[in-house]
VEXDREN-2710 file (C-alpha; in Angstrom, 1 decimal):
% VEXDREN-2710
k/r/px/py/pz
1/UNK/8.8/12.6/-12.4
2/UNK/12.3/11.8/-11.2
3/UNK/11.8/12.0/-7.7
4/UNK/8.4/9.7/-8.4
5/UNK/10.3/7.6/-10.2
6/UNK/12.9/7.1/-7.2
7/UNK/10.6/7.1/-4.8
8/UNK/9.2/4.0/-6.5
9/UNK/12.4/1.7/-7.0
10/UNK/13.5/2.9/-3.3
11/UNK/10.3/1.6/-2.0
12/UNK/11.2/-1.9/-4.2
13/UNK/14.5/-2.7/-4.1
14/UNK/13.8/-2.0/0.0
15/UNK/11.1/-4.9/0.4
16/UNK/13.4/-7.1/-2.0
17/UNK/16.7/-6.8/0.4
18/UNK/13.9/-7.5/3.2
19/UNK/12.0/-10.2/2.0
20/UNK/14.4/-12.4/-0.8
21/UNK/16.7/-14.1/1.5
22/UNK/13.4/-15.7/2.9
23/UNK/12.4/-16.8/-0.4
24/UNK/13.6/-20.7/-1.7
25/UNK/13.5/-23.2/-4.3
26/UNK/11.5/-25.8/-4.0
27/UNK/12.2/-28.9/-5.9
28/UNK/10.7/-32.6/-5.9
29/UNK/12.9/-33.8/-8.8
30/UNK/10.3/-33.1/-11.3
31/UNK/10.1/-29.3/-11.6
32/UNK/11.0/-26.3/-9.3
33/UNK/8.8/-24.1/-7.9
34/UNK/9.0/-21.3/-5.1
35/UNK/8.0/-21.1/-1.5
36/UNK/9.2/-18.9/1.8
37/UNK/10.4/-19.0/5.2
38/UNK/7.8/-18.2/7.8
39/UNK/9.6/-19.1/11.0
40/UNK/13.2/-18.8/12.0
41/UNK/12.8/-22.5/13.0
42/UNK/13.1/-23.9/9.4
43/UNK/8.9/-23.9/8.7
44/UNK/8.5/-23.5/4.9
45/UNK/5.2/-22.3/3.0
46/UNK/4.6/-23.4/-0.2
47/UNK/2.0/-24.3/-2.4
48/UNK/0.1/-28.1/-2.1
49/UNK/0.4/-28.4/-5.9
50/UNK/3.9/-28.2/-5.8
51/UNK/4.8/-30.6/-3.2
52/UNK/1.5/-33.1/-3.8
53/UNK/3.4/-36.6/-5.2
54/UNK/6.4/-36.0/-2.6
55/UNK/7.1/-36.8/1.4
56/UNK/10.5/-34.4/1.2
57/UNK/11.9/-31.8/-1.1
58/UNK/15.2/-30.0/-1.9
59/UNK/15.2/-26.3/-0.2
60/UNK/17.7/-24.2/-2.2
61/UNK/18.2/-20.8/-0.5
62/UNK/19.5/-17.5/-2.0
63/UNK/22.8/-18.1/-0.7
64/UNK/23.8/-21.0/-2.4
65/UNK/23.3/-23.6/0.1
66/UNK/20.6/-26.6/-0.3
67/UNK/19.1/-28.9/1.9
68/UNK/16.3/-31.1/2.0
69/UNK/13.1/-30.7/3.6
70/UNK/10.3/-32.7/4.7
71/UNK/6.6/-32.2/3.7
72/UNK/4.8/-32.0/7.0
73/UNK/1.3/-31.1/5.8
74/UNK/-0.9/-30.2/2.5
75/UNK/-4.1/-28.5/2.3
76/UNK/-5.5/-29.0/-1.3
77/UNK/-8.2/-26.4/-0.7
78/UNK/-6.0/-24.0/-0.5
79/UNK/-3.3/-24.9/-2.2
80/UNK/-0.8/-24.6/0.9
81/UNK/1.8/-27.1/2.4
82/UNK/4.3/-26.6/5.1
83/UNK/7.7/-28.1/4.7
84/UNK/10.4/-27.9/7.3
85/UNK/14.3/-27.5/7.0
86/UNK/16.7/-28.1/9.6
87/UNK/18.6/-25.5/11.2
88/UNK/17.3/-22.2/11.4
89/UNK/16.6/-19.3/8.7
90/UNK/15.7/-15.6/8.2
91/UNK/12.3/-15.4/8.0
92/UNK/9.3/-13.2/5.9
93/UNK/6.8/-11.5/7.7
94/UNK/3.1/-12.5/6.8
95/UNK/0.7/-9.4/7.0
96/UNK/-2.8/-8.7/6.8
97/UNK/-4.5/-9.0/3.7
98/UNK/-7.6/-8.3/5.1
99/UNK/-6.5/-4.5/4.7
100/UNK/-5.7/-4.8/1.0
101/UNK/-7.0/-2.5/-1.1
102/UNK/-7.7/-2.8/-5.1
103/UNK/-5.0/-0.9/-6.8
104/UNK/-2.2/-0.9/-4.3
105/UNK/1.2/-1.8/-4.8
106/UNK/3.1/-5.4/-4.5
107/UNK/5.5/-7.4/-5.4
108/UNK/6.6/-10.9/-6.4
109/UNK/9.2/-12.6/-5.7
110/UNK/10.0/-16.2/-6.7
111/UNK/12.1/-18.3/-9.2
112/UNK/9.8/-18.7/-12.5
113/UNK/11.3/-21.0/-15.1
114/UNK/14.2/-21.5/-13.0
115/UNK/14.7/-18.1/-12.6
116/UNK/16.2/-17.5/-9.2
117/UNK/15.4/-14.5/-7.1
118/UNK/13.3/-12.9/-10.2
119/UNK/11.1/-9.9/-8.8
120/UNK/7.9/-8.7/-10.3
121/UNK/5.8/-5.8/-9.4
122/UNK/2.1/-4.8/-10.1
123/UNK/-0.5/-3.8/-8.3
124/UNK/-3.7/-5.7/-6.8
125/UNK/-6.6/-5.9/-9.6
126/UNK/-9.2/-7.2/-7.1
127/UNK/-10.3/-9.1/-4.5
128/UNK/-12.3/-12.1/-3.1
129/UNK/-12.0/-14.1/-6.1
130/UNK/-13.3/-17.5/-6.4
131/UNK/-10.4/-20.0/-8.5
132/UNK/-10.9/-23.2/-9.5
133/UNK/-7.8/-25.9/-8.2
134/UNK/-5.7/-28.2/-10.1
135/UNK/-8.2/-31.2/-7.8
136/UNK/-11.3/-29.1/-8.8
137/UNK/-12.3/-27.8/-5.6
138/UNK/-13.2/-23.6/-5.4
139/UNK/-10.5/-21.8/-3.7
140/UNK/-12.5/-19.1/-2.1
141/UNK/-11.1/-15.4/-1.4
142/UNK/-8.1/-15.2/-3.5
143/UNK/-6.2/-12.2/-4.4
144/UNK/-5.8/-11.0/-8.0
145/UNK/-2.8/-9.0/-9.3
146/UNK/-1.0/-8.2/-12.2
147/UNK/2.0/-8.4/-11.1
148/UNK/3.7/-11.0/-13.5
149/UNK/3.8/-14.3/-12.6
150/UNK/5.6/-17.3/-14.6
151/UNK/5.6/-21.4/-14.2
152/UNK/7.7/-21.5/-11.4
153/UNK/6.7/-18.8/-9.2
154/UNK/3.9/-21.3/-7.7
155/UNK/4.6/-20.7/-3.7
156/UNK/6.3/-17.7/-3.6
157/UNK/5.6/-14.5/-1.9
158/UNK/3.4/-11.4/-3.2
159/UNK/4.4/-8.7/-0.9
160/UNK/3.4/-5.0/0.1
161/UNK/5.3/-1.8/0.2
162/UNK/6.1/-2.4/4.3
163/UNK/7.8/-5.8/3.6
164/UNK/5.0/-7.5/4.4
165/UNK/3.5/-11.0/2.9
166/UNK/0.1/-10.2/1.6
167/UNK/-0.3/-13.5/-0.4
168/UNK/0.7/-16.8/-1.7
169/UNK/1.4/-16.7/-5.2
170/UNK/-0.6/-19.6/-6.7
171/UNK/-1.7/-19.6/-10.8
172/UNK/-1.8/-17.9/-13.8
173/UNK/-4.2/-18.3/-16.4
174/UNK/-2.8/-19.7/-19.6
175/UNK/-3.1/-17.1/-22.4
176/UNK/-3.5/-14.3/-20.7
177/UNK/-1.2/-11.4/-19.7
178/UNK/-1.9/-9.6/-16.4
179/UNK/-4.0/-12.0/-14.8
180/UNK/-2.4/-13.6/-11.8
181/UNK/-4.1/-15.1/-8.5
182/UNK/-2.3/-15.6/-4.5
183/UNK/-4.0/-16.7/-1.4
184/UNK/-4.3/-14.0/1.1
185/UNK/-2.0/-14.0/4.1
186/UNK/-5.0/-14.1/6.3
187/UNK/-6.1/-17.8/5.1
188/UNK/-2.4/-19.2/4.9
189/UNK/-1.8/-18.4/8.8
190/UNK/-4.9/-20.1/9.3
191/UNK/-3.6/-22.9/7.4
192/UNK/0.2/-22.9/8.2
193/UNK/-0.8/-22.7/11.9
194/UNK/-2.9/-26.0/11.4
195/UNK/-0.7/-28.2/9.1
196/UNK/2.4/-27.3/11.4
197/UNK/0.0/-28.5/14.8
198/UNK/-1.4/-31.1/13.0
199/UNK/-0.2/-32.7/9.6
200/UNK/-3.7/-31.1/8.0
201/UNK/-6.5/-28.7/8.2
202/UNK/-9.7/-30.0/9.7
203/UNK/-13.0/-27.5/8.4
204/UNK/-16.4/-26.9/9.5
205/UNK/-17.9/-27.4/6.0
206/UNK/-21.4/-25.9/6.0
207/UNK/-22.1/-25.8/1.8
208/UNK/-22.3/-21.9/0.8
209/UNK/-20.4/-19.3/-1.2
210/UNK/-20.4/-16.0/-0.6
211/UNK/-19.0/-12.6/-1.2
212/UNK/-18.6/-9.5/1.8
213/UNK/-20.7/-6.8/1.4
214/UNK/-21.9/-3.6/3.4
215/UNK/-25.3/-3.0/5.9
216/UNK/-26.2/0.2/5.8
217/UNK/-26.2/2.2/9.1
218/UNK/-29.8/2.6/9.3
219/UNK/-31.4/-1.2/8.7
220/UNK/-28.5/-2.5/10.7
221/UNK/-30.1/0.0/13.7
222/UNK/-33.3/-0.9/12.8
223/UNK/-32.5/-4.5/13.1
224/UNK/-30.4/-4.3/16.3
225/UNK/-27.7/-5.9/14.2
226/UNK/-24.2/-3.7/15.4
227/UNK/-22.3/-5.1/12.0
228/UNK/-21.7/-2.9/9.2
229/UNK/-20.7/-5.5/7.0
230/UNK/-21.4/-9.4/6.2
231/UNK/-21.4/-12.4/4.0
232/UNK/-24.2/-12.2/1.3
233/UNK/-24.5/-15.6/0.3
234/UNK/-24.6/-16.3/-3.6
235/UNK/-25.5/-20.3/-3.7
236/UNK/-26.3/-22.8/-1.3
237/UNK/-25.3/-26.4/-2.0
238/UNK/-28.5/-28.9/-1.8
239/UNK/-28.3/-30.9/0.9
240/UNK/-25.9/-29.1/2.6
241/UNK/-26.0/-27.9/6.8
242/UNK/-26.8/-24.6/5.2
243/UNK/-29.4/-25.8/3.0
244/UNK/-31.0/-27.5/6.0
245/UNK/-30.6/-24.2/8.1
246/UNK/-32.8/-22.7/5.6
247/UNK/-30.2/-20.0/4.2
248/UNK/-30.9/-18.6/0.7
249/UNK/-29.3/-17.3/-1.3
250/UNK/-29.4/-13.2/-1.3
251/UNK/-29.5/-14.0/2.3
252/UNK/-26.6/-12.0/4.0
253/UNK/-25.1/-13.4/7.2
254/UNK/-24.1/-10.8/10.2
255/UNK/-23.2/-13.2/12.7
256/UNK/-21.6/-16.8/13.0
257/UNK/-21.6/-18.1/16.8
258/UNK/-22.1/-14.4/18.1
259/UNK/-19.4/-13.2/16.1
260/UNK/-19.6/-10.7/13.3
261/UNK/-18.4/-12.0/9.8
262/UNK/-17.6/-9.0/7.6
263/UNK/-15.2/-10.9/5.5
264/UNK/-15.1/-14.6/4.1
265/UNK/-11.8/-14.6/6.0
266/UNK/-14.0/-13.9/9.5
267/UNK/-16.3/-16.9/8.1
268/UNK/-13.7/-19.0/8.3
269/UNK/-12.3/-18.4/11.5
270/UNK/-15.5/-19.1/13.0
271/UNK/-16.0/-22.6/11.2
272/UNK/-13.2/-24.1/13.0
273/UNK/-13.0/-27.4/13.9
274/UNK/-14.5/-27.0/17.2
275/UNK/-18.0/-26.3/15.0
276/UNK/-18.1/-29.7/13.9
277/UNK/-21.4/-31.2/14.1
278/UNK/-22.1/-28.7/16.6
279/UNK/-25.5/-26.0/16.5
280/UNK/-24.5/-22.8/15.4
281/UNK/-26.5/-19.7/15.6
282/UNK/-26.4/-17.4/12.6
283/UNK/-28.1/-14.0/12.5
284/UNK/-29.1/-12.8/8.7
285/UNK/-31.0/-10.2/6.8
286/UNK/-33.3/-11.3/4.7
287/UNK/-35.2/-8.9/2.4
288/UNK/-34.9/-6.3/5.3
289/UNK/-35.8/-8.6/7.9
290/UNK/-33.6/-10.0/10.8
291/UNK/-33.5/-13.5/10.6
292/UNK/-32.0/-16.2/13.7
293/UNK/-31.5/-19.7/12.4
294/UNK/-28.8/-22.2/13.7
295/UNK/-26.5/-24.2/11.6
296/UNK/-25.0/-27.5/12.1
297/UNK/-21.6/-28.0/10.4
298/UNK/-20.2/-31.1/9.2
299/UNK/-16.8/-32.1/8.8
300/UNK/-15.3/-31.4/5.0
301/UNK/-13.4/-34.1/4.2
302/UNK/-13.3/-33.0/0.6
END
């Protein structure tokens, strides 16, 4: 039990020597929160909530030193903002989240309550969660762990066993213990790539939610589908380009523009802005049966 027990704190005091001196402060004058380096280059992810009334921010690293930062985009359906820092800094690595698996290991890392440099670990309690924001709009795909997670820790890393960022820590549900939420890694380099290119994230918006789920070998052969996963859609919006499509829900959706979607993550990179008002073939099943259809998605300026 010794050894297991070793094993364990060798595996986290490893990713914390790793990963901390990325890890800052983040303050607009009115409370602190966390965030992380992401580039050597200064570039700064944090959460939108956190940095929504300000244009800059003071950066306070592990070392001491502070400096201010500018806000350079927010992306309130996500709950991510990039803020950049002059000069250059060590840097966390963001992994794939798409390869998480429910029960495995992380850790946190952030300053709850004005705790600098506190570390958490836990392990993930599920995935491809839907959370409500602070603005009201559905965060889709988020990550939920029990790792524990305080006022404060908003913006901060949630890390694997390799070092590697698996998620943006993001809320907490009042009242309850063990129940924390982060944004995969896969949607904030989607995001982060954007805001730094562009100041914000412009979205095919086409008016569905959804959740992954398997197609079996043999109606997938049967179908001439060569996916082993999609999106099985839960609700469609009224009104919405998926609505006039003609998706239902219980519908699930194979392929988006010829590529296959087997994750809401894989959704999204196909609704980029380049999708905008443009048709869009989408293969489905449909009680068994292949289905073609083509989707025009607007612009979400939600």
């Amino acid at each position: 039990m010794a050894d297991v027990l070793d094993a364990f704190s060798h595996a986290v005091t490893t990713v914390v020597d790793r990963v901390a001196p990325a890890v800052v402060h983040v303050s607009d004058g009115r409370a602190g929160a966390s965030g992380f380096v992401i580039a050597p280059d200064g570039w700064i992810l944090t959460n939108a909530h956190v940095v929504e009334r300000s244009s800059g921010v003071e950066i306070s690293f592990r070392d001491g030193t502070t400096t201010r930062g500018s806000v350079e985009g927010r992306d309130a359906a996500t709950d991510l903002a990039i803020v950049r820092v002059p000069g250059s800094s060590q840097a966390a690595e963001l992994g794939d989240s798409d390869a998480l698996r429910v029960g495995q290991l992380v850790i946190a890392i952030g300053d709850p309550l004005g705790f600098q440099s506190t570390v958490t670990t836990g392990v993930v309690s599920a995935l491809g969660r839907s959370l409500r924001g602070r603005d009201g709009r559905l965060i889709e795909n988020v990550i939920q762990t029990d790792a524990a997670l305080n006022p404060g820790n908003s913006g901060g890393p949630l890390v694997d066993t390799a070092g590697r960022v698996v998620g943006v820590n993001t809320a907490i549900i009042a009242n309850a213990q063990g129940i924390c939420f982060a944004v995969p890694s896969a949607t904030a380099k989607l995001v982060a790539a954007a805001l730094i290119r562009d100041g914000r994230v412009r979205r095919a918006y086409i008016g569905l939610s959804g959740a992954p789920t398997p197609i079996g070998r043999p109606l997938a052969a049967a179908l001439g589908i060569a996916a082993s996963a999609g999106i099985r859609v839960l609700d469609v919006a009224a009104g919405s380009p998926a609505d006039g499509a003609g998706l239902l829900a219980g519908d699930i959706i194979a392929f988006v523009n010829g590529t296959s979607v087997p994750t809401l993550t894989a959704l999204q990179r196909v609704l980029t802005a380049d999708r905008i008002f443009r048709p869009t073939p989408v293969v489905a099943i449909r009680r068994g049966e292949r289905r073609e259809l083509s989707i025009i998605p607007q612009e979400d300026f939600s």
